[in-house]
C-alpha positions as CSV (number, residue, x, y, z in Angstrom):
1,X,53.1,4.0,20.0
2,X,49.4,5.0,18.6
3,X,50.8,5.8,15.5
4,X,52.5,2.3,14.6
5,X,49.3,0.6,16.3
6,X,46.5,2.5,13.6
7,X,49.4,1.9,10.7
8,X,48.5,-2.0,11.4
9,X,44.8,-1.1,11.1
10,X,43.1,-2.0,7.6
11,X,40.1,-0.7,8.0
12,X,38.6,2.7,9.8
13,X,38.9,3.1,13.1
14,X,36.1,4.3,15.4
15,X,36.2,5.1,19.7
16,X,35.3,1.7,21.6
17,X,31.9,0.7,22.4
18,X,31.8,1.1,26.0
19,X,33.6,0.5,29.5
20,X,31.3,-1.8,32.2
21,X,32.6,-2.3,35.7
22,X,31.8,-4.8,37.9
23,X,32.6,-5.8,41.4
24,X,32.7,-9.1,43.6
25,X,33.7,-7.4,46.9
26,X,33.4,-4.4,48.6
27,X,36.5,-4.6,49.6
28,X,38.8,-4.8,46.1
29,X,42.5,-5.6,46.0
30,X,43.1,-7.2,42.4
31,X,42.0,-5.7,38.7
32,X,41.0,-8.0,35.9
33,X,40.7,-6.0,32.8
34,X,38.8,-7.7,29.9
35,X,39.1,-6.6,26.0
36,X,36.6,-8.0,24.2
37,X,36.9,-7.9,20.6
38,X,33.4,-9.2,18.4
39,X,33.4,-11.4,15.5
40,X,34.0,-8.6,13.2
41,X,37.3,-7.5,14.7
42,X,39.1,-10.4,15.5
43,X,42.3,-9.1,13.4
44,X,42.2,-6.8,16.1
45,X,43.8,-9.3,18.8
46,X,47.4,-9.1,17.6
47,X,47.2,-5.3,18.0
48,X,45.7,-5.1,21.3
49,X,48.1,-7.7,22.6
50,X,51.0,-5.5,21.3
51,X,49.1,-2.8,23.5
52,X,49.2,-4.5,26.5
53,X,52.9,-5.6,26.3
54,X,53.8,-2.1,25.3
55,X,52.6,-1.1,28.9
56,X,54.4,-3.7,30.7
57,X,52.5,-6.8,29.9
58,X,54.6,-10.3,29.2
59,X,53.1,-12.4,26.2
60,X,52.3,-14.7,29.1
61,X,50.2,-12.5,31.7
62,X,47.8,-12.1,28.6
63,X,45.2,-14.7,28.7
64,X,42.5,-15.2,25.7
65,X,39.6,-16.9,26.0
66,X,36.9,-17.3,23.3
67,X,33.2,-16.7,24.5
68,X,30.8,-17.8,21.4
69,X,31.5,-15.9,18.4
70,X,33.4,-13.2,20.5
71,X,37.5,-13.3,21.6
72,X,37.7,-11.6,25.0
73,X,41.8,-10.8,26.5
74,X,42.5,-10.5,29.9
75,X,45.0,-9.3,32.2
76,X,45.0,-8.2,35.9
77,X,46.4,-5.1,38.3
78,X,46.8,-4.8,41.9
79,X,45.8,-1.0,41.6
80,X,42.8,0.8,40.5
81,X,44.7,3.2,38.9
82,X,46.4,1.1,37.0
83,X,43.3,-0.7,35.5
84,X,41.8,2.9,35.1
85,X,44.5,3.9,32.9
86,X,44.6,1.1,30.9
87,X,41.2,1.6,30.1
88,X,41.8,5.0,28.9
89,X,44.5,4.3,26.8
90,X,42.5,1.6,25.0
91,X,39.8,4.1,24.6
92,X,41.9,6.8,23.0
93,X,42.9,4.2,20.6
94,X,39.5,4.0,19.3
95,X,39.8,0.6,18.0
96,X,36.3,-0.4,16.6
97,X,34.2,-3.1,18.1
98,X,36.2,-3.5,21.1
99,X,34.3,-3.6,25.1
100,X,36.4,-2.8,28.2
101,X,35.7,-4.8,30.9
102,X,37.1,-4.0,34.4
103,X,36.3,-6.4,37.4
104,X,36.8,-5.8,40.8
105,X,37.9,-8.8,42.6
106,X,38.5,-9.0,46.3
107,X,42.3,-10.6,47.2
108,X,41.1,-13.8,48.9
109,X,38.4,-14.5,46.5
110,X,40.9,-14.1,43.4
111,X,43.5,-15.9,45.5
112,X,41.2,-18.7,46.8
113,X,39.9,-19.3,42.8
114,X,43.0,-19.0,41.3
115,X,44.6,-21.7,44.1
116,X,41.7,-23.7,43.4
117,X,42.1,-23.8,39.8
118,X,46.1,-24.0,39.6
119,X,47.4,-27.4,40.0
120,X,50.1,-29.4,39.8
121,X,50.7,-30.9,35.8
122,X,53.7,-32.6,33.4
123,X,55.9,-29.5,31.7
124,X,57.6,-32.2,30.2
125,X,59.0,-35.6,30.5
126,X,61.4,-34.4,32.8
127,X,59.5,-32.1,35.1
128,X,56.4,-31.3,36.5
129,X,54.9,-27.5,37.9
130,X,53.8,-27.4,41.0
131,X,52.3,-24.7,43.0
132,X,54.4,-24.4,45.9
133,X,51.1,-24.7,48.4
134,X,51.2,-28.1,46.9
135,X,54.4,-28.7,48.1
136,X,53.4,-30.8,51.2
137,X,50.7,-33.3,49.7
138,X,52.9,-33.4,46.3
139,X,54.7,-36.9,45.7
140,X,57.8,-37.0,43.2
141,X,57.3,-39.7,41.3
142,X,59.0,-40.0,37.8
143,X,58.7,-36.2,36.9
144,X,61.7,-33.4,38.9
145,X,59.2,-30.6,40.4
146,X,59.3,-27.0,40.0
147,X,57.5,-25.4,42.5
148,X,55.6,-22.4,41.7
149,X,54.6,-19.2,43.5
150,X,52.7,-16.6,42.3
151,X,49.6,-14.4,43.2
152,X,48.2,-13.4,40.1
153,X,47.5,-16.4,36.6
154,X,51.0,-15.8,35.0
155,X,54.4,-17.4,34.8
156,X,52.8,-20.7,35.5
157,X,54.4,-22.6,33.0
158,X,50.5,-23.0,31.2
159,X,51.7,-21.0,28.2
160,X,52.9,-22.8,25.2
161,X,55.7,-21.0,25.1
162,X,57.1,-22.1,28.6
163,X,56.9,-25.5,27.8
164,X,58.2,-25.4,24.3
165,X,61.4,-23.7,25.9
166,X,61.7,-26.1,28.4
167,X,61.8,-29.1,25.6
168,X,64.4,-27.1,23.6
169,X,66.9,-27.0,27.4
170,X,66.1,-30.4,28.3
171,X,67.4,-31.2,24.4
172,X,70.7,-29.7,24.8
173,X,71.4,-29.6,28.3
174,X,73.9,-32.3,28.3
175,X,76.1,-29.9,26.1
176,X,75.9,-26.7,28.2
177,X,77.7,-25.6,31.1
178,X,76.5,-21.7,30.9
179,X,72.8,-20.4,30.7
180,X,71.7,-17.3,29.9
181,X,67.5,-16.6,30.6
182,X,66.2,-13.1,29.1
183,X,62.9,-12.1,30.1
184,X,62.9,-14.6,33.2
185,X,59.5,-13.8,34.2
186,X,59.1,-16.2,37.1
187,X,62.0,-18.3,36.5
188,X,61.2,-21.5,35.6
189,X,63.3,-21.7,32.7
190,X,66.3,-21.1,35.0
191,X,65.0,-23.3,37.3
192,X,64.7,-26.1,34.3
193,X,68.4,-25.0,33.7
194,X,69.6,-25.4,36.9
195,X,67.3,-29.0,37.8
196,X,69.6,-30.7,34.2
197,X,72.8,-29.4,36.5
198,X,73.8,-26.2,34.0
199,X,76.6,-25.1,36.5
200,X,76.5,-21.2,35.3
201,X,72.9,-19.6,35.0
202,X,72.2,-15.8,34.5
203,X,68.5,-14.4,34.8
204,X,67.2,-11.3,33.6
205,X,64.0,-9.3,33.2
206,X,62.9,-5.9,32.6
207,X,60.1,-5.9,35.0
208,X,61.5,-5.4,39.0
209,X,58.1,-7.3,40.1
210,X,59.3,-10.5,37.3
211,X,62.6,-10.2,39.4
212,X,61.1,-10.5,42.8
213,X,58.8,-13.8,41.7
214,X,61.5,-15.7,40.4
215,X,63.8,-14.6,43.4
216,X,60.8,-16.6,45.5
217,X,61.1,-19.3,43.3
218,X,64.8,-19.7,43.0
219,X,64.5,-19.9,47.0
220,X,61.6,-22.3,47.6
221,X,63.6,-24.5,44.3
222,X,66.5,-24.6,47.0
223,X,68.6,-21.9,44.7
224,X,69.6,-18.8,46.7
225,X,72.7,-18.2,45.1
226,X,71.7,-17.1,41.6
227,X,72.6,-14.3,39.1
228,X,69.5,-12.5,38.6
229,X,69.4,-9.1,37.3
230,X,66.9,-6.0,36.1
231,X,67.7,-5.1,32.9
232,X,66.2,-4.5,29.3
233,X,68.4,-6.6,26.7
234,X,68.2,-2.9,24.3
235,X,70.9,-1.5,26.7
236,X,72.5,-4.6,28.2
237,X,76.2,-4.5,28.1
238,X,78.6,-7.5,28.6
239,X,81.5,-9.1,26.5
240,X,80.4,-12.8,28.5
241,X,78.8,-15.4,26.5
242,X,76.7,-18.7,26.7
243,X,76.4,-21.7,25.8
244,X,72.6,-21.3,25.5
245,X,70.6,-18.7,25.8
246,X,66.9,-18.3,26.1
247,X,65.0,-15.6,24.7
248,X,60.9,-15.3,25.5
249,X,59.9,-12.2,24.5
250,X,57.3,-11.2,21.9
251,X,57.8,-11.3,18.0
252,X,58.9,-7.5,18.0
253,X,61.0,-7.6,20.5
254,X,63.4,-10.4,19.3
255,X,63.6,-8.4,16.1
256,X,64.8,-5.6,17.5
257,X,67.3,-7.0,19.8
258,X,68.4,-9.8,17.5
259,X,71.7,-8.9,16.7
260,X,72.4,-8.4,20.8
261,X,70.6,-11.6,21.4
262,X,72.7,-13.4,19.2
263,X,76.2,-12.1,19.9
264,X,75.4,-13.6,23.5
265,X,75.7,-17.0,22.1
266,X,79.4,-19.0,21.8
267,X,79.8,-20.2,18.2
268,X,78.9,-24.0,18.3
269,X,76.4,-23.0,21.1
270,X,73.0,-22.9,21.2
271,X,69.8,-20.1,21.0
272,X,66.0,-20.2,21.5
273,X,63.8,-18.0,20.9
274,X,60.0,-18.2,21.8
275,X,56.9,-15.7,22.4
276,X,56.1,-16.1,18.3
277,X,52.8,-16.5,17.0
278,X,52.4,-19.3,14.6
279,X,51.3,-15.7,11.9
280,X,54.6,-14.5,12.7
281,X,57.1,-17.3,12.5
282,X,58.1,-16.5,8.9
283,X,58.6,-13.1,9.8
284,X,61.2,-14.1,12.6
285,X,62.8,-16.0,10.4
286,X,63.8,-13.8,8.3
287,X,64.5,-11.1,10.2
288,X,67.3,-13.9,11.6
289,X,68.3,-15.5,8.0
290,X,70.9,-13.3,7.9
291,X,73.0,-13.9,11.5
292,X,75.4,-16.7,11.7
293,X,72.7,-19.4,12.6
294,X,71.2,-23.2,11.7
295,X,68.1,-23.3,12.8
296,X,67.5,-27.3,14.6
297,X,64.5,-27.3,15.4
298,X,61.0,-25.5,15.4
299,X,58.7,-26.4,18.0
300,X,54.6,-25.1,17.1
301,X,51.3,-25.5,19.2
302,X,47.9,-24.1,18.0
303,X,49.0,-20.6,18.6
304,X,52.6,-20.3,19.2
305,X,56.0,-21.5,18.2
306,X,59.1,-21.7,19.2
307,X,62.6,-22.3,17.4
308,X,66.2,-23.6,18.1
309,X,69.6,-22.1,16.6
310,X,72.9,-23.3,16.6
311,X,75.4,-20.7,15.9
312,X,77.8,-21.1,13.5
């Protein structure tokens, strides 16, 4: 992994500036571990967001925040250890210009702040995300909810990319009667699936923890009774295929799994493909010119894209 990550490098490399922790609490239960990258390295970003998913990280649990002229990433661990030896790995990769930040945060604080902050919004014209300890005071009005559970600031259906998906199902829904969701995460795109009546929907994710959340949300969605599966789309094996499948992974990862992806999706049937960077869209695109596909429709936002295949 260090080896492709200082190929991307164009200019020297050098060991990071330094690693600060704070705390909030004596009593610490959650992790929030803060790259921040100066003005001078900002072409740094894409590579230490390729760390971070390399170590387990979806595109989505990576939040970026700009702070003056500096670009600071975050993402957050239940264990010390875990934020420790992140920290050491970023070191070793001695990326110039780059501060590690680790923050102690006490459960109910984070919890309380993060509760306080997270509230209910329009994914789309169909739906609305709401977090499920809204569920009480929440009134349906012309929006479908989705209610939402989760601990930590991820799978909230915030990201661009999430919502972008969502548009592309919503689109073709009335022409799909089999789902297929890779890299589930929390499971709202199942959940959007399931809301437009998709009668067969498959989830999967690499991460067992992804798994759990969306097996919370499936239930508190009123779906018990759902296909949901560990598994890293590499090494997934079936001859089954959909009528629309959903792939939100990173830029890399689509690549390299693009031929699986693809042979997933009936022939007249529909694929999309999201977790691209607006930098990266061209690459995608050609890395998929050459598989059976008409692409319908590109969705972009001021970061990210998504696009929609029809296979041939």
């Amino acid at each position: 992994m260090r080896k492709s990550i200082q190929q991307g490098l164009k200019t020297p490399i050098k060991k990071c500036s330094k690693v600060l922790w704070t705390s909030t609490s004596s009593r610490h239960d959650s992790y929030e571990v803060s790259l921040i990258i100066s003005s001078s390295a900002v072409g740094q970003i894409e590579i230490l967001r390729l760390v971070l998913v390399k170590v387990g990280f979806r595109e989505d649990e990576i939040f970026e925040f700009q702070e003056g002229p500096n670009a600071r990433l975050a993402v957050y661990y239940p264990s010390i250890k875990k934020a420790d030896a992140l920290t050491k790995k970023i070191q070793k990769l001695s990326i110039g210009d780059i501060d590690v930040n680790v923050k102690c945060l006490a459960s109910s604080d984070w919890q309380d702040k993060w509760k306080e902050d997270f509230k209910p919004f329009h994914l789309s014209k169909r739906f609305d995300i709401v977090p499920i300890w809204y569920k009480d005071s929440y009134t349906p009005k012309r929006r479908m909810p989705i209610y939402i559970d989760t601990t930590l600031a991820f799978g909230t259906g915030l990201h661009e990319t999430t919502r972008f998906m969502g548009r592309l199902i919503e689109r073709c829904y009335p022409r799909v009667e089999s789902f297929l969701d890779i890299g589930t995460g929390t499971g709202i795109l199942s959940i959007i699936a399931l809301h437009c009546g998709i009668k067969t929907v498959r989830a999967m994710d690499i991460s067992l923890d992804c798994i759990e959340a969306a097996r919370k949300n499936f239930h508190n969605n009123g779906y018990d009774m759902i296909d949901l599966k560990t598994a890293d789309i590499g090494k997934f094996k079936t001859n089954k295929q959909y009528d629309f499948v959903a792939a939100n992974l990173v830029t890399h990862d689509l690549i390299k799994t693009g031929k699986k992806i693809v042979s997933l999706v009936k022939p007249g049937k529909y694929l999309a493909v999201s977790g691209i960077s607006l930098e990266n869209l061209k690459i995608l695109k050609d890395a998929f010119q050459p598989f059976p596909l008409r692409c319908l429709k590109v969705e972009k936002g001021k970061k990210w894209t998504a696009v929609l295949y029809k296979k041939k």
